[in-house]
C-alpha positions as CSV (number, residue, x, y, z in Angstrom):
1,X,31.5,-68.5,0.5
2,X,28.8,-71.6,0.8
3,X,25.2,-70.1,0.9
4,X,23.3,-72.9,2.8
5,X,19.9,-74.0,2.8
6,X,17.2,-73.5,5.7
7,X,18.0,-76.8,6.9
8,X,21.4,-76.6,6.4
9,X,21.7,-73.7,8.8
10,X,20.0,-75.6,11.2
11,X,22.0,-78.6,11.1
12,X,24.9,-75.9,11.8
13,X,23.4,-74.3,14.7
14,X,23.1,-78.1,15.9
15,X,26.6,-78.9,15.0
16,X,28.6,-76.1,16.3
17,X,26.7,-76.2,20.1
18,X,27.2,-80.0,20.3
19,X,30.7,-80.3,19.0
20,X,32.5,-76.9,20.1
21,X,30.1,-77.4,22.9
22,X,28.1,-74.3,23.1
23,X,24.8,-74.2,24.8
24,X,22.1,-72.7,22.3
25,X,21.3,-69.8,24.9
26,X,25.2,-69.0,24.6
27,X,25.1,-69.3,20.8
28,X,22.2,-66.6,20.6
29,X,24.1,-64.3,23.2
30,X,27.0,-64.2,20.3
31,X,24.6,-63.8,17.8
32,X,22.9,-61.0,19.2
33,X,26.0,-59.5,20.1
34,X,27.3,-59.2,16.9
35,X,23.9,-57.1,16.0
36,X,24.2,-54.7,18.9
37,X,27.7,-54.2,17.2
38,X,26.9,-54.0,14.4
39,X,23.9,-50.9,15.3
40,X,26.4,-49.3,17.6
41,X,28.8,-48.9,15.0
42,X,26.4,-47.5,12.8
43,X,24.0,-45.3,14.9
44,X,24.9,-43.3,18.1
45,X,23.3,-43.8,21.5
46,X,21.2,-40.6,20.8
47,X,18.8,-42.7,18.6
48,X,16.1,-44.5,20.1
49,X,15.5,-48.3,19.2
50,X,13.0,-50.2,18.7
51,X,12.3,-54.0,18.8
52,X,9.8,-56.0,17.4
53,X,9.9,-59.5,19.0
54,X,7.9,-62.6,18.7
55,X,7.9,-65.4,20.9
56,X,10.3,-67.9,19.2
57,X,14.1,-67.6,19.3
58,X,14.2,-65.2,16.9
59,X,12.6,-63.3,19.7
60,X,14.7,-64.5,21.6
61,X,17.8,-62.7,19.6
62,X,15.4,-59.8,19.7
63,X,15.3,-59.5,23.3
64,X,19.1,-60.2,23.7
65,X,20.1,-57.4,21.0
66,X,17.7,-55.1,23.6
67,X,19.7,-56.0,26.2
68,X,22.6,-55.6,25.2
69,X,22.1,-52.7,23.7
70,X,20.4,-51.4,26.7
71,X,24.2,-51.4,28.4
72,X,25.7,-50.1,25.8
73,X,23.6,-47.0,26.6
74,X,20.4,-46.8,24.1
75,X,17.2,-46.1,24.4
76,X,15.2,-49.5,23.7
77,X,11.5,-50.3,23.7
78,X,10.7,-53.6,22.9
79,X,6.7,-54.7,21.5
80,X,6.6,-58.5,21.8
81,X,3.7,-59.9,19.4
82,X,1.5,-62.1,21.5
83,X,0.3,-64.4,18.9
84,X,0.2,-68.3,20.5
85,X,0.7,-69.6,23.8
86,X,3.7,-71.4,23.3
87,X,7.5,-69.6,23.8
88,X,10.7,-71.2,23.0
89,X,13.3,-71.6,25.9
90,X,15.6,-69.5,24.7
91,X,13.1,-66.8,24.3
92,X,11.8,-67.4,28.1
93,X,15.6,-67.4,29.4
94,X,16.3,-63.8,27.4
95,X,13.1,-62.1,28.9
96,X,14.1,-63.2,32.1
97,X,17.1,-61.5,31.2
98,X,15.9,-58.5,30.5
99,X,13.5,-58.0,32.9
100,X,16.3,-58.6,35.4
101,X,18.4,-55.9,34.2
102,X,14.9,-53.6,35.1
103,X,13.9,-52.5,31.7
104,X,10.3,-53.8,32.5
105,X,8.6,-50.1,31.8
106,X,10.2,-50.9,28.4
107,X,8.4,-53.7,27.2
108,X,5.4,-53.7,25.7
109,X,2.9,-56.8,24.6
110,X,0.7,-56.2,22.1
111,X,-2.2,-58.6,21.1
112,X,-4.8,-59.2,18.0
113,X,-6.5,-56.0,19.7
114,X,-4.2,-54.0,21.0
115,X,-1.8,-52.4,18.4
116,X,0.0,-49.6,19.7
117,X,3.2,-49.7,18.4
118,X,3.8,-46.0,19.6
119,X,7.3,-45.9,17.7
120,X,8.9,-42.6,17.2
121,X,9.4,-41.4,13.5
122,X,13.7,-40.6,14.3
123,X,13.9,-44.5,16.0
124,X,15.4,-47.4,14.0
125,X,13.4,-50.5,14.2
126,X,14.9,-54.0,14.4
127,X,12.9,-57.1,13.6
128,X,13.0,-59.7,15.4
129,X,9.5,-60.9,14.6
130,X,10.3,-64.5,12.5
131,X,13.4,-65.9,11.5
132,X,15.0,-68.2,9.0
133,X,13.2,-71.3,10.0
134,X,9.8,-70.0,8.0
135,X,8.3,-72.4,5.7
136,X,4.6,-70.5,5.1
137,X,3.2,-67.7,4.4
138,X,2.6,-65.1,7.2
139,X,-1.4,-64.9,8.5
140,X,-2.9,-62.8,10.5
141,X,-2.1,-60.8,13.1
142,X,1.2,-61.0,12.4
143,X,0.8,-60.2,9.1
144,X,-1.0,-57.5,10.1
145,X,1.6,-55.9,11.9
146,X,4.1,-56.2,9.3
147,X,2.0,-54.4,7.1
148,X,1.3,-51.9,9.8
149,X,5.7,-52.2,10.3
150,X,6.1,-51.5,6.6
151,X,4.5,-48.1,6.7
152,X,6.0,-46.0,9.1
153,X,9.3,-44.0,7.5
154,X,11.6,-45.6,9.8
155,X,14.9,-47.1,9.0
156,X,14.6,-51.3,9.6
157,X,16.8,-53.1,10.7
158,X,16.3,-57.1,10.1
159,X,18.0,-59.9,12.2
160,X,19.1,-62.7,9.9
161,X,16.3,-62.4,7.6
162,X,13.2,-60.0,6.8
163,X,10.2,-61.2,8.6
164,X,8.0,-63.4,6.1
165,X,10.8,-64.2,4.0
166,X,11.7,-67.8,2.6
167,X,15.4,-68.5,3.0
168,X,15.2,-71.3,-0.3
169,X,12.7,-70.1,-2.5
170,X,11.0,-66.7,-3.7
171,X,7.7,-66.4,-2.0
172,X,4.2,-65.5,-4.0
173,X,4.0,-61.6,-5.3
174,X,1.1,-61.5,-2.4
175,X,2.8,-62.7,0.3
176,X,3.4,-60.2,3.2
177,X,7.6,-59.2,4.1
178,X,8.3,-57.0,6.1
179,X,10.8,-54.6,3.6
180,X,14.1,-53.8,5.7
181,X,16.4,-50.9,5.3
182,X,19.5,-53.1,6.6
183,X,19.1,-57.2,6.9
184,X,22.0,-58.7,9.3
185,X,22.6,-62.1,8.5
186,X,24.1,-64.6,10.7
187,X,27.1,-66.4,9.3
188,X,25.7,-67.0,5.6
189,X,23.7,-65.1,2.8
190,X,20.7,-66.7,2.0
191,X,19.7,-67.5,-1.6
192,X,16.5,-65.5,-1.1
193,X,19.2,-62.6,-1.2
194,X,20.2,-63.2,-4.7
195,X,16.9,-63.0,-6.5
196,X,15.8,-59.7,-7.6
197,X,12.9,-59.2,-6.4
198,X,13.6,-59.7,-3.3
199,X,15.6,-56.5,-3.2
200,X,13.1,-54.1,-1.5
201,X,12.6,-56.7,1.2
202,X,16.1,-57.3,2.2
203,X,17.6,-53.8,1.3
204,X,21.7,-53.7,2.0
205,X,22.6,-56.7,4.0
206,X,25.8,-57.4,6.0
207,X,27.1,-61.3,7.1
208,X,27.7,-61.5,10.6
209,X,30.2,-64.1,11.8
210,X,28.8,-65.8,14.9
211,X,31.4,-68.0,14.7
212,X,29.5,-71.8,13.7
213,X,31.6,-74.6,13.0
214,X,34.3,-74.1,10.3
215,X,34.3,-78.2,10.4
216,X,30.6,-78.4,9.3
217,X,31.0,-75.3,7.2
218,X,33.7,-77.3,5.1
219,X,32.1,-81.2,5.1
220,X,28.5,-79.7,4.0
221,X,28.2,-80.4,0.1
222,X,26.4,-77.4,-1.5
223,X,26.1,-75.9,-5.2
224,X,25.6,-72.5,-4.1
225,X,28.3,-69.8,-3.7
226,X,28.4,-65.8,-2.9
227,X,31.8,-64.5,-4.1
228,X,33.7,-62.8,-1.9
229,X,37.2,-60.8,-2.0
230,X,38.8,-63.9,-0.1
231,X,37.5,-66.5,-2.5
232,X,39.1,-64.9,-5.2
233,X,42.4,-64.4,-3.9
234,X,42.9,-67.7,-3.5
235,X,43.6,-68.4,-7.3
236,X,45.2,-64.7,-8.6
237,X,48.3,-65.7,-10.1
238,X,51.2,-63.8,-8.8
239,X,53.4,-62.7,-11.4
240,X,57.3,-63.6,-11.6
241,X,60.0,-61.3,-11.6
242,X,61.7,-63.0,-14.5
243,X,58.3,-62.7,-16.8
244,X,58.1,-61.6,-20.5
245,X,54.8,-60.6,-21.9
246,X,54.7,-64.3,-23.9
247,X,54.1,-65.5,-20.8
248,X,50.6,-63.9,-20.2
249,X,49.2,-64.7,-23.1
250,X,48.0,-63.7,-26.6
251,X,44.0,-62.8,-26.7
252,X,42.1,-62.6,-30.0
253,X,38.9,-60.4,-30.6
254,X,36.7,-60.3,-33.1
255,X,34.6,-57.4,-32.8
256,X,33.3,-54.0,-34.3
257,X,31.2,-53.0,-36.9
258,X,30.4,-50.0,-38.0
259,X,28.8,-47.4,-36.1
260,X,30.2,-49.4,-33.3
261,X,33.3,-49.6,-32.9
262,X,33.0,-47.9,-29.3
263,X,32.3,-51.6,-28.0
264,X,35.4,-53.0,-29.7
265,X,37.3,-50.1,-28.2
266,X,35.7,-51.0,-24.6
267,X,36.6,-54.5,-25.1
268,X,40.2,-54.3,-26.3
269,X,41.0,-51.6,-23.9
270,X,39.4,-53.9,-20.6
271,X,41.2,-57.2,-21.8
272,X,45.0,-54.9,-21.8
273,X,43.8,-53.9,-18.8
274,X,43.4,-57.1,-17.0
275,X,46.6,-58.9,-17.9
276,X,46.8,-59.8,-21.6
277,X,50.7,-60.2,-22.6
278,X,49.2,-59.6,-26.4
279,X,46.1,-58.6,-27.8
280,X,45.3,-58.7,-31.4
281,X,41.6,-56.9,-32.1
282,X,40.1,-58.6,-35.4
283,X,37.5,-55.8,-36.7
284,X,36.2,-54.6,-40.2
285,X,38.4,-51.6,-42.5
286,X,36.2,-49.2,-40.9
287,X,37.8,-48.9,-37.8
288,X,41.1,-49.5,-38.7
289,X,42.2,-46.0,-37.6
290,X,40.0,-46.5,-34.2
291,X,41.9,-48.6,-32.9
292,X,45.2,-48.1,-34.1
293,X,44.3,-44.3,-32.3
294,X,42.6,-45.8,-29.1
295,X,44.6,-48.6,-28.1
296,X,47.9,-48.5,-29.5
297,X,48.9,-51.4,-27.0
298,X,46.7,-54.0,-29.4
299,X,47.3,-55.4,-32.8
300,X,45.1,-55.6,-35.7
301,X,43.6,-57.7,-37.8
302,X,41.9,-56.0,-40.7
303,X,38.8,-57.7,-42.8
304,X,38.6,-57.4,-46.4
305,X,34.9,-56.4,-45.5
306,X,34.2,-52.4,-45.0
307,X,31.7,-52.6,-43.0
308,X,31.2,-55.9,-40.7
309,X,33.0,-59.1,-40.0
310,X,33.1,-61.9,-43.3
311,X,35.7,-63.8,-43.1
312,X,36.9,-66.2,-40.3
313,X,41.0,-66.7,-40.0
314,X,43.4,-69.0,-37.9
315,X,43.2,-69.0,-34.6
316,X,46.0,-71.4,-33.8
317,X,48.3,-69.2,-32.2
318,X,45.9,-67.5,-29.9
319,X,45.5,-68.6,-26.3
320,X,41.9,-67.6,-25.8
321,X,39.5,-65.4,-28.1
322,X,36.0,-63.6,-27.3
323,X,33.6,-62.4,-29.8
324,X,30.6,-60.5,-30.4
325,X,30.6,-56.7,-28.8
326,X,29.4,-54.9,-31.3
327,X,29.7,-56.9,-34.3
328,X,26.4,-57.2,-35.6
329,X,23.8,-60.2,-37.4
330,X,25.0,-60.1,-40.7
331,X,25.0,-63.2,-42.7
332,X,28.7,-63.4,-43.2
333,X,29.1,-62.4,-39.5
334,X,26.9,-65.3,-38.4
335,X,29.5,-67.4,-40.8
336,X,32.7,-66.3,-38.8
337,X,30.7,-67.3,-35.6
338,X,29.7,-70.8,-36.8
339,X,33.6,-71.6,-38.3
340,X,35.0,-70.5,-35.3
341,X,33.2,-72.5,-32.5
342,X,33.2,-75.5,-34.6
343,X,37.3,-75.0,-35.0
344,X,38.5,-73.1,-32.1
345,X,41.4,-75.1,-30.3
346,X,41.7,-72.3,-26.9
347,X,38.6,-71.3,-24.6
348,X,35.9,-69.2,-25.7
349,X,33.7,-66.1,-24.9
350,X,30.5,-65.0,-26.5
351,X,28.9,-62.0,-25.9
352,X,26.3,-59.8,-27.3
353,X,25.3,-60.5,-31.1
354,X,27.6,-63.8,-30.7
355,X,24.7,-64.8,-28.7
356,X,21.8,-63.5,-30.4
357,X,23.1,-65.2,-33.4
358,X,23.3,-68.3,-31.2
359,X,19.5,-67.6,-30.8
360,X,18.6,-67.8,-34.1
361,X,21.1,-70.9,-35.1
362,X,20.1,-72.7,-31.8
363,X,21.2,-76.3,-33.4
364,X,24.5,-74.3,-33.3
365,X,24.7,-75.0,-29.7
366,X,25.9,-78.1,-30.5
367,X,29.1,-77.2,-31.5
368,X,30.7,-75.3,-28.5
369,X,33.5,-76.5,-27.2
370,X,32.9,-77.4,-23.4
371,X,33.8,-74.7,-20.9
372,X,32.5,-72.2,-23.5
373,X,31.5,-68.8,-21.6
374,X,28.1,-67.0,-22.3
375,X,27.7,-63.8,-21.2
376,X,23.9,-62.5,-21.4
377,X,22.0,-60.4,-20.2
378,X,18.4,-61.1,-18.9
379,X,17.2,-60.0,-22.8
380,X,19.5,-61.9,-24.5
381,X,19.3,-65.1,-22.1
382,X,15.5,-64.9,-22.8
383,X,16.1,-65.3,-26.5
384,X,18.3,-68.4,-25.7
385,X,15.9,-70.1,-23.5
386,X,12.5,-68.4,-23.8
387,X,10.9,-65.8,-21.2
388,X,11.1,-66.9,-17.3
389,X,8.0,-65.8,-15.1
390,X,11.0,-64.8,-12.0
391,X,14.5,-64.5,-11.3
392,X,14.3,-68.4,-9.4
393,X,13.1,-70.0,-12.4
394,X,15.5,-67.9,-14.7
395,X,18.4,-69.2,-12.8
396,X,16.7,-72.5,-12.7
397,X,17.1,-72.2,-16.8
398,X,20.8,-70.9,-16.5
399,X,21.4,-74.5,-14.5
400,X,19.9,-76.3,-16.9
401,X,21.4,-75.0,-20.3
402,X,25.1,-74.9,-18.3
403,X,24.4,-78.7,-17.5
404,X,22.9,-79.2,-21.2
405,X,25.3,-77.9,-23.4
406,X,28.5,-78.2,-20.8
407,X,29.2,-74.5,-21.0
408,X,29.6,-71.6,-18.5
409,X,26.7,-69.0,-18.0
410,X,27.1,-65.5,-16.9
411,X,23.6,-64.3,-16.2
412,X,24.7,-60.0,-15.9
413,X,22.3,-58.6,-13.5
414,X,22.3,-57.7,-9.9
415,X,24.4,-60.4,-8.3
416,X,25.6,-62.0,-11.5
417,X,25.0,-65.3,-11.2
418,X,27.4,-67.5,-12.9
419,X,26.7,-71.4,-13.6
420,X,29.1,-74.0,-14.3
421,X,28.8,-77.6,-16.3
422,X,28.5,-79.0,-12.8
423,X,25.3,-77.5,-11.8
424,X,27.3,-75.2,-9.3
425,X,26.2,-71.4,-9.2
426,X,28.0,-68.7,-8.0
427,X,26.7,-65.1,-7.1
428,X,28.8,-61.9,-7.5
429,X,28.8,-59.7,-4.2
430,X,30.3,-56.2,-6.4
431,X,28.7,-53.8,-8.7
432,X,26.2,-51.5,-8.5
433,X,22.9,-50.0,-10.6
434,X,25.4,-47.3,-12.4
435,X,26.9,-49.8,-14.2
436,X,23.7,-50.6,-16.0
437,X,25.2,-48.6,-18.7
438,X,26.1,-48.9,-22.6
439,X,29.3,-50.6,-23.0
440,X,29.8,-52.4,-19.4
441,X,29.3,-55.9,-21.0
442,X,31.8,-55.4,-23.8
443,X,34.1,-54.1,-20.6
444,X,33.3,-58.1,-19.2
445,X,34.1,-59.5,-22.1
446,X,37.4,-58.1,-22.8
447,X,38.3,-59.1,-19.1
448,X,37.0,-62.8,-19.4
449,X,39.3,-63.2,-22.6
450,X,42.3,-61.9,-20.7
451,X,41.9,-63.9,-17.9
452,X,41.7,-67.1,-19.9
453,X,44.5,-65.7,-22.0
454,X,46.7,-66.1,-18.9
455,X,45.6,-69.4,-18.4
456,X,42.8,-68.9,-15.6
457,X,40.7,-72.0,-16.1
458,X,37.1,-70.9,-17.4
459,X,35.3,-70.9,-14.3
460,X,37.9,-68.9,-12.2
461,X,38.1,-66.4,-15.3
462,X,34.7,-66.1,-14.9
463,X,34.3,-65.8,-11.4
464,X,37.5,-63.6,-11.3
465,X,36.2,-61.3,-14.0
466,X,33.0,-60.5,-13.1
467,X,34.1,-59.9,-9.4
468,X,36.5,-57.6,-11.0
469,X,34.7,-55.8,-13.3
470,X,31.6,-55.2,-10.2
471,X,34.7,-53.8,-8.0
472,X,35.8,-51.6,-10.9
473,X,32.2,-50.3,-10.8
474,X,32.2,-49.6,-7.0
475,X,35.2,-47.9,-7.0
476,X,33.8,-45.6,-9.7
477,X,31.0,-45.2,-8.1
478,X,32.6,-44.1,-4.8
479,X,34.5,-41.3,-7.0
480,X,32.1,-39.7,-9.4
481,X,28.7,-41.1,-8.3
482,X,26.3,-44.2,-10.2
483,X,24.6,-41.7,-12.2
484,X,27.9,-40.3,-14.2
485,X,29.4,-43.5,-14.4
486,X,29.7,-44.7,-17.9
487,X,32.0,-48.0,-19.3
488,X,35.1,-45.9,-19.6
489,X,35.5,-45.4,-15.8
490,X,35.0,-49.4,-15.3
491,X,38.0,-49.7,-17.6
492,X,39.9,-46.8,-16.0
493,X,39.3,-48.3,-12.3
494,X,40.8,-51.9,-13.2
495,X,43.9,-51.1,-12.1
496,X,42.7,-50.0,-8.5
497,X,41.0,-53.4,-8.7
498,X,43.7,-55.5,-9.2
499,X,45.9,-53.3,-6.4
500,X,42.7,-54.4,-3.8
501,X,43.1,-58.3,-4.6
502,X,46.7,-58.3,-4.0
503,X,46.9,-55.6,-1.0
C-alpha cells in the first residue's frame, strides 16, 4: 500500500470528486460513515460519545460522525472550539445538518474563556479538532484544550490523524498532540505513523476505505510503502505438484560459536521452516552434536576450529547464504566474513556480528555484492552509520547507506522499515513488543536466506520475510500472551503463517 504525502492526499480528495464526480460534502458523508462504523462495531449504543469539533472540515467530519451516529442510536454531545471567524463550507453544510435532525441541546460552543468540556469519565471521545492538512505547530487556545483533552482517562478516538500531528515529518518533542487511544485513518497511513515516537499519539490505528480514486491511487509516483497481507500475496510462489526439494533451493549458514549455538539453532530451524529444499548449517566442532540433535532436517559443515568460525569454504553450489547469528568478532571470523562477500556468487544476508564486524572494517563495504541484505537493529545500525537524534533522521540514514552502497536495509524495530537501492522504503504492518526478545533476529535471518534460496528476488525476500516473521509473532502472541513469547514460538507459528498468505 502507497503511504502518500499531505499534499498527495489532497490532490486525491481533488481527484476522486472531480473525476468519479463526487461533491466534497458527499465525499465527507462516506468518510464520516465509515467512522460511525467503525465506533459502532466497536462500542455499543450504551456508551456515551463525545465530539470535539473545530471549524474546518475536519469539523466538518466531526459533526457528520455525530450525526450519524446520533441515528444509529448514541448518545452524542458535540463541543465545537470557537477559535476564528471563519468556517469551511462543508463544516457550515454539516451543522446545518445536525441541527436539523434537532440535536441542538447537544452542542456545545466553547470559547478562549469558557472551557467546560463537562465529558463523562465512561464516554469515548472523538477528535475532530484538526486534520491532515496541518503544517504548524498548535497555539493557543486550542492547544490549550488538547492538553486539557489529553488528561481526562477517557478512551480517544482520532479521525484521520491526532490533532497537532504532521502527516510528513515528526513534530518538535514540545509540540502539543493530542495522544489517541484509536486513530482512524482515511484511505492511507500516514508516514507520521511509522516513526516511533509518535506511538503514544496515534495509539492502534485502523485504514478506512472511503473509496478515492483507484486511478490516482495507481499514477501517483511515491517511495513510500506500508506492507500489507495483499501486497504480499501477490508474489508467494505457489508450489507445483511435480516438485522435488532441488527445486527450492540449497541455503548455506554460517553461524555459531560457542556458548551460542542457540542462535544457529534459531536460524537453521526458521530458514527449514520457510521453504528451504536444503539447508546446510556451517558452524564450529562445538556444536556439532547441537545441531545434528536439533535440526536433523539440515546438513553440516564442520570447522576445523573448536570454538568459532576460521576458515571460509566454497560456496558455489549454494543458492543463497546468511551469516552472522551468533558467530562472534574473532579475527579469523572477521576473515570468513571478508572472503566471502568479496567471492559470493548467490544473494547475501548479514546479520548480527556480520554487521558489527562490518562496523569495524567499514572500507569493507565496498565489497558487497549489490542487493546484499542488512539486517540491524537500531544498536547495530548506529555503529554502521553513527547515532541519529530520531527515528526520521534514522530512516533518513537507512536511505542513504541503501542508495550508497546499493544494498538492502532492514531497520528491525516497530514497523521495520525496509530500504531498497532505489530509495524506496517499505514499512512492516505485523509484530508486536513480545517479540523484542533474544533470538527473534537470528529467526529473520534464517527466513530471509530461505526465501532467496527459492529464488524470491532480494527485496520481496525481504519484504516477504519480515512480514512473515511479524505474523509469526502475532499469532504467538494471540496464543500465549507477548510477555511468554520467546524466538522458539516465532519459529513454531511459521507454518500458521504461511497457511494465512495462501488461505
Amino acid at each position: 500500500m502507497k503511504i502518500f504525502s499531505r499534499e498527495q492526499i489532497r490532490q486525491a480528495d481533488a481527484f476522486t470528486i472531480q473525476q468519479e464526480p463526487v461533491s466534497s460534502i458527499d465525499l465527507m458523508e462516506r468518510a464520516a460513515l465509515s467512522v460511525a462504523n467503525w465506533i459502532e462495531e466497536k462500542f455499543d449504543t450504551t456508551t456515551p460519545v463525545c465530539i470535539v469539533c473545530c471549524l474546518g472540515n475536519n469539523g466538518g467530519d466531526g459533526l457528520a460522525v455525530a450525526r450519524l451516529l446520533k441515528e444509529k442510536g448514541f448518545s452524542v454531545d458535540v463541543f465545537i472550539l470557537i477559535h476564528s471567524s471563519s468556517r469551511s463550507d462543508d463544516f457550515t453544510v454539516n451543522y446545518k445538518r445536525y441541527i436539523k435532525i434537532g440535536a441542538a441541546t447537544e452542542l456545545h460552543t466553547l470559547e478562549e474563556f469558557n472551557r467546560d468540556f463537562s465529558i463523562a469519565p465512561d464516554a469515548i471521545l472523538v477528535d475532530a479538532i484538526l486534520g491532515s492538512g496541518l503544517n504548524k505547530p498548535v497555539e493557543g487556545f486550542l492547544a490549550d484544550c488538547i492538553q486539557y483533552l489529553n488528561a481526562l482517562p477517557t478512551i480517544k478516538i482520532a479521525i484521520d490523524v491526532p490533532s497537532g500531528l504532521f502527516c510528513d515529518q515528526l513534530n518538535a518533542k514540545e509540540s502539543v498532540v493530542l495522544h489517541a487511544t484509536y486513530t482512524l485513518s482515511f484511505q492511507f497511513p500516514k508516514l507520521a505513523f511509522m516513526y516511533s515516537e509518535n506511538a503514544n499519539k496515534v495509539g492502534e490505528f485502523s485504514l478506512l476505505d472511503i473509496g478515492l480514486s483507484e486511478a490516482y491511487i495507481d499514477q501517483t509516483p511515491t517511495n513510500r510503502y506500508f506492507i500489507l497481507k495483499k501486497d504480499v500475496q501477490t508474489f508467494l510462489k505457489q508450489r507445483s505438484s511435480i516438485a522435488h526439494k532441488g527445486n527450492f533451493g540449497h541455503a548455506l549458514l554460517y553461524v555459531g560459536s560457542f556458548g551460542k549455538m542457540g542462535a544457529a539453532v534459531l536460524s537453521a530451524k526458521a530458514c527449514m521452516r520457510s521453504g528451504a529444499g536444503l539447508l546446510t548449517c556451517r558452524i564450529p566442532q562445538c556444536g556439532y552434536e547441537i545441531m545434528q540433535t536439533s535440526i536433523p532436517e539440515a546438513m553440516v559443515s564442520v570447522d576445523p576450529e573448536p570454538h568459532f568460525l576460521a576458515e571460509h569454504i566454497h560456496t558455489d553450489k549454494y543458492n543463497a547464504i546468511g551469516i552472522g547469528p551468533g558467530i562472534g568478532v574473532e579475527k579469523e571470523t572477521q576473515n570468513v566474513l571478508k572472503l566471502l562477500i568479496q567471492n559470493a556468487s548467490c544473494p547475501l544476508v548479514l546479520d548480527a556480528d556480520a554487521i558489527n564486524i562490518l562496523a569495524e572494517k567499514m572500507t569493507w563495504l565496498s565489497f558487497l555484492p549489490s542487493n546484499t541484505i542488512l539486517t540491524p537493529h537500531p544498536k547495530e545500525f548506529e555503529r554502521l552509520v553513527g547515532p541519529s537524534s530520531n527515528s526520521e533522521e534514522r530512516i533518513q540514514k537507512q536511505i542513504e547507506f541503501s542508495l550508497k552502497y546499493n544494498v538492502i536495509v532492514v531497520l528491525k524495530g516497530a514497523h521495520t522499515s525496509i530500504s531498497s537501492p532505489q530509495g524506496d522504503v517499505f514499512f512492516n504492518s505485523t509484530g508486536n513488543p513480545g517479540m523484542a526478545s533474544a533470538g527473534s533476529g537470528d529467526v529473520l535471518t534464517g527466513i530471509i536466506t530461505s526465501l532467496l534460496a527459492q529464488q524470491y528476488t532480494p527485496i520481496q525476500a525481504a519484504i516477504l520475510g519480515v512480514y512473515l516473521h511479524g505474523l509469526a509473532g502475532d499469532l504467538a502472541a494471540k496464543k500465549i500472551s507477548m510477555e511468554a513469547m520467546i524466538a522458539s514460538d516465532i519459529v513454531d507459528n511459521l507454518p500458521d503463517s504461511f497457511l494465512f498468505l495462501i488461505k
